[in-house]
N, C-alpha and C positions, 0 to 999 in steps of 0.2 A: 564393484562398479567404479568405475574410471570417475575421475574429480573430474566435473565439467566445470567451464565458466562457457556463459553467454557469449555470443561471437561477438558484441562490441563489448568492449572493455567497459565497467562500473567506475562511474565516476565517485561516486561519493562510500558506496560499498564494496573497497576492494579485497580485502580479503571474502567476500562472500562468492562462494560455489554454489551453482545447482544444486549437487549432493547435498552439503550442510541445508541448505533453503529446505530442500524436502524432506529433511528427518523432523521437522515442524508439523504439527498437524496443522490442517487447513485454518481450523479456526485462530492458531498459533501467528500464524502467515496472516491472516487478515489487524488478529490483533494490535501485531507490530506495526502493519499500515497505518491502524487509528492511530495510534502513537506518533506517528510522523505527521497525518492528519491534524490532528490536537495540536501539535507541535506549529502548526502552519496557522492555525484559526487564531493560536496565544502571538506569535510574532508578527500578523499582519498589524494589528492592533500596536504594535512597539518597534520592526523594522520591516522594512520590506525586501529587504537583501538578506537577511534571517529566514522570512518568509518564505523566498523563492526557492531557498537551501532545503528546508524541510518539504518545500513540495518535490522537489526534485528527488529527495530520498524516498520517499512514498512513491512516487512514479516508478521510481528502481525498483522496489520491492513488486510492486504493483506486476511490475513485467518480469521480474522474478518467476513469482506466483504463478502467474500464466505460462511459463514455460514447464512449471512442476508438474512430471506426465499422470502426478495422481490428481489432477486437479482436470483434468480434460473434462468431464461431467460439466464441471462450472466455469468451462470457457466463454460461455454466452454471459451470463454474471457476470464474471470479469471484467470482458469486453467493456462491455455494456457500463458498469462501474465508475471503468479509466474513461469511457468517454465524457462521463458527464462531470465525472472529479475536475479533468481537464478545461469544463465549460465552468463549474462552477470558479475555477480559480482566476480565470480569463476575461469568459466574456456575461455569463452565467444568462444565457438565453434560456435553459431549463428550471432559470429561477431556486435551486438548491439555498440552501443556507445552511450557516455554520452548525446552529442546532439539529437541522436533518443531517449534517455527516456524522456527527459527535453522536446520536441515536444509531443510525446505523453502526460503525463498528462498537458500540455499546455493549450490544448483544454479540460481538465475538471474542469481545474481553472477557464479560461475563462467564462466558460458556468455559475458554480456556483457564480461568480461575477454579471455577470449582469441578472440571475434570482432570486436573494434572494426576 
């Protein structure tokens, strides 16, 4: 399989490839997001230019993720995910909060822990 990168260049994740991204199991891929998520809930609260970084790395992955052809099933998930991550971070008309993200990928940290 040929090393792909995404046609626009990764800002903040540059040595990451398609290829590498997908030898990740899905729940692998999401877990890293909470991480960046978590990441963004701890700096708003201390900087907001820290903040914006780790959102921005979660958006990478995020669109990562979505391009990983084993993940097409949960394209709509996805979707659906980054739109509201987006709102929450924003404008948060869906009303989200930090403890509803932090529970969400909970359960794909959890999962990728005790299946390695």
């Amino acid at each position: 399989m040929k090393s792909e990168r995404p046609k626009k260049k990764l800002k903040h994740h540059k040595t990451l490839t398609l290829e590498k991204w997908s030898r990740y199991r899905f729940c692998e891929q999401m877990a890293n997001i909470g991480s960046e998520v978590e990441r963004t809930i701890i700096w708003k609260k201390k900087d907001e230019k820290y903040a914006g970084l780790a959102f921005e790395r979660a958006l990478e992955l995020i669109d990562m993720t979505r391009l990983d052809p084993k993940n097409k099933s949960r394209l709509g998930e996805l979707c659906r995910m980054r739109e509201i991550i987006v709102d929450w971070y924003y404008d948060n008309k869906y009303h989200s909060t930090d403890k509803s993200w932090q529970n969400y990928f909970l359960a794909f940290n959890y999962y990728a822990r005790i299946n390695k």
